[in-house]
N, C-alpha and C positions, 0 to 999 in steps of 0.2 A: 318369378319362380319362388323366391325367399318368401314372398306376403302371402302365396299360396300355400308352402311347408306351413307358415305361423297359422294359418287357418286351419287346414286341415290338423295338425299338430293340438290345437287348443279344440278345435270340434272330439276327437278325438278324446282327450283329461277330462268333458265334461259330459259323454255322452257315448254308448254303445249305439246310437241310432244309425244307420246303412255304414255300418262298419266295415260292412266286405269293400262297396266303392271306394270309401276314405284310405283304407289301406293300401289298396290297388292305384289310387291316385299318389299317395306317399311314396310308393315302393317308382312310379314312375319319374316322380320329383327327384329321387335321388339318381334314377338311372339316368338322365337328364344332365345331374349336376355332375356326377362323378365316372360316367361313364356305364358303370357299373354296381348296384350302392351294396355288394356285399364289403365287409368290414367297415362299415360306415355307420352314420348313427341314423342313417335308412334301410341299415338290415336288415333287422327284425321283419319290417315290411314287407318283404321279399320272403321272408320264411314263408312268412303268415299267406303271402299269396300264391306262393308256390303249394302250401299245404289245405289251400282248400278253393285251388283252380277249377274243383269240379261241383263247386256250389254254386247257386243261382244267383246274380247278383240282381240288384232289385226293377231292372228295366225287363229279364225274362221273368221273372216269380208269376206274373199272373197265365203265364202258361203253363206253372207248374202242379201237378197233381196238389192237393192237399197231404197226400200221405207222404209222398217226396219232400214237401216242404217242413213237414213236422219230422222228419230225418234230418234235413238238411239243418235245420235251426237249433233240433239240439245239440247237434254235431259242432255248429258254429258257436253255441254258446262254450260249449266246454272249450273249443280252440280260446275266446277270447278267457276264458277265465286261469288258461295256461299259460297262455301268454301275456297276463295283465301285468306283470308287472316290468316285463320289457321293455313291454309298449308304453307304459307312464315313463320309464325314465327316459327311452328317448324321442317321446314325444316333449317330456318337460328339456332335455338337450335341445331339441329344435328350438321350441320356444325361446330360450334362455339364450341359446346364439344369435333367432331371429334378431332379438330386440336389442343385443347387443350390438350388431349389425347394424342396424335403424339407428342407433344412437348414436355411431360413428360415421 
């Protein structure tokens, strides 16, 4: 579970690519590890997937209209650009524990 937060966590700091899966796998990670991952530094995760549970993640898109999807993506971009800087810190927390972790 830890080498999977470091991955997704670091796919995440270097790339917006299938953001909605990565978050949704993260927000699982924590619910996983803690139970529950509100107050955790898998929060945010949980926001971000509770707040856009009704976008298409990328295994339905190709049954998605085109017009739906150019809603849905702008919609998605502006979530990530609201939440960017949540997401960098506790994606750089996960990291910075993972490897702390690893090293111990």
């Amino acid at each position: 579970m830890s080498e999977d937060a470091l991955k997704l966590a670091t796919k995440l700091l270097q790339s917006d690519d299938d953001y909605l899966n990565t978050v949704i796998s993260l927000c699982r990670i924590g619910n996983k590890k803690y139970g529950q991952c509100w107050n955790t530094e898998f929060h945010i995760f949980s926001v971000i997937s509770s707040d856009t549970d009704h976008l298409p993640l990328s295994h339905v898109r190709a049954r998605c209209s085109t017009e739906f999807l150019a809603k849905s993506d702008k919609e998605l971009a502006e979530m990530i650009e609201s939440y960017r800087s949540d997401v960098v810190s506790a994606c750089n927390f996960i990291v910075s524990s993972e490897n702390e972790n690893q090293a111990n």
